[in-house]
Each structure stands twice: as structure tokens, then as C-alpha cells.
C-alpha positions in Angstrom: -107.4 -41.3 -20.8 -108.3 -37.3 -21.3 -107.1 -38.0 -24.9 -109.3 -41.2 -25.6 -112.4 -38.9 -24.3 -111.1 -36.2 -26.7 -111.1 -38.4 -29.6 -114.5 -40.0 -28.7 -116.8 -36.5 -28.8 -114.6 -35.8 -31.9 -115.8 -39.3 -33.2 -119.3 -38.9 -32.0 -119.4 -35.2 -33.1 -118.3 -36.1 -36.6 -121.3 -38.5 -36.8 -123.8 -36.5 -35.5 -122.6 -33.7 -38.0 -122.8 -36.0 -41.0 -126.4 -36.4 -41.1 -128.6 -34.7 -43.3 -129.1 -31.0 -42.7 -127.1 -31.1 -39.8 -124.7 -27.7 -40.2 -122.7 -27.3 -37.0 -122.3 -28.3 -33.6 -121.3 -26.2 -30.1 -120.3 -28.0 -27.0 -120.3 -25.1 -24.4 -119.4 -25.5 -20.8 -121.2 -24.5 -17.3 -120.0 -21.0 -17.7 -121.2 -21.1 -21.6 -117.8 -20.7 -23.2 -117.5 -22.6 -26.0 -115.1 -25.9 -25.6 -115.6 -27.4 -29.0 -117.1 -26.4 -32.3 -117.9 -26.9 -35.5 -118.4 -23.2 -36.4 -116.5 -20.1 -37.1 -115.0 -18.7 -33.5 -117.5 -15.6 -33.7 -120.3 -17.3 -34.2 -119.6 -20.1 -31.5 -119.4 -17.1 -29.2 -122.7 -15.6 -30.1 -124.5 -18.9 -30.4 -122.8 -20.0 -26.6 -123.9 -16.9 -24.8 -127.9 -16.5 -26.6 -128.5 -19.9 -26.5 -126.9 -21.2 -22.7 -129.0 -17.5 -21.6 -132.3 -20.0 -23.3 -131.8 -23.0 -21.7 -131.4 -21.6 -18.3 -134.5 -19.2 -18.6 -136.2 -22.4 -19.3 -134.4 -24.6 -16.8 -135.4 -22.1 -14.0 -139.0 -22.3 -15.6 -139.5 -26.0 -15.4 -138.3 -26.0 -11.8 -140.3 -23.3 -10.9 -143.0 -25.4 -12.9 -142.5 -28.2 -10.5 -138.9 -28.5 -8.6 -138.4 -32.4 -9.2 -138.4 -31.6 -12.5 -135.7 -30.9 -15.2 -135.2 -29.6 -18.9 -134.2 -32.8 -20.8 -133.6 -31.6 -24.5 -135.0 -27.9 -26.3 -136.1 -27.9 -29.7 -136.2 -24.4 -31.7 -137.3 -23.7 -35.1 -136.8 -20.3 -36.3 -137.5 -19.4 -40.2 -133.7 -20.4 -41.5 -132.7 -23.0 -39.2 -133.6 -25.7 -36.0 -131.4 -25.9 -32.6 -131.1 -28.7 -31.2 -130.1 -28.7 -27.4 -129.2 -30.9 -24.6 -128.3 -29.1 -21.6 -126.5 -31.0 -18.8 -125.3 -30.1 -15.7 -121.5 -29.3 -16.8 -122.1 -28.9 -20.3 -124.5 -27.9 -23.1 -124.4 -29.7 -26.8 -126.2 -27.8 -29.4 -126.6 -28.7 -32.9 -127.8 -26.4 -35.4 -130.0 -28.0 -38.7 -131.5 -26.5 -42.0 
């Protein structure tokens, strides 16, 4: 059964990368270690610990914010790229666009 999960994110990762402007994906667990990736292993490392750092800072905002409340999905734009992330409560899936 663990190997029919495996293959499905693979599946699902290898759509997901296959559109347009789409150049990488990170799957990072609750600790933020990476667990699956589409990019080189140094850069999986950096991207795991900046970006899970993110979405916690603004998953402790939101609750702050109001405590029923959660982060759903962030969106950053920076000047070379977009991240896409969907933090959940054991992992993190990021995507990274032109």
C-alpha cells in the first residue's frame, strides 16, 4: 500500500510539474526536511528550511489574527520566480514557477 502512495505523489508530482512555468517541486515534512524533490539536494535544503521558517511565521500570525483560523495556501512573487505553498499539518508542498 506505502508503494501505491509513493507512486501516486510521483504521478501527481509529475503533472503538476508539467505545466507551464512550473520549475520544481519540494515536499518537506513537519520537521522541514525535504522527503521529495524535484531539485538539486542543496537547494531542496535551502528552499525546506527558509520557506517551512515562512509558513510558520505566518501560520502563528493567522492564529494570533484569530485562533479558529488557519493558513490555507501562500503565494510569493519575488523578481525571478513565484512559490507556491500549501502547508498541512504533516507536510508542506511547494512549487516554485517562472
Amino acid at each position: 500500500e506505502m508503494a501505491a502512495q509513493s507512486s501516486e505523489v510521483d504521478e501527481t508530482m509529475k503533472k503538476l510539474t508539467s505545466h507551464p512555468g512550473v520549475i520544481g517541486y519540494l515536499i518537506i515534512n513537519a520537521d522541514g526536511i525535504p522527503i521529495r524533490s524535484s531539485l538539486e539536494p542543496a537547494e531542496a535544503v535551502q528552499y525546506a528550511g527558509l520557506i517551512s521558517l515562512l509558513a510558520n511565521k505566518a501560520r502563528a500570525a493567522v492564529r494570533e489574527l484569530d485562533s479558529q483560523n488557519d493558513v490555507t495556501f501562500l503565494r510569493l512573487r519575488s523578481k525571478k520566480h513565484e512559490i507556491l505553498i500549501a502547508p498541512g499539518d504533516f507536510f508542506l508542498n511547494l512549487f516554485l514557477s517562472l
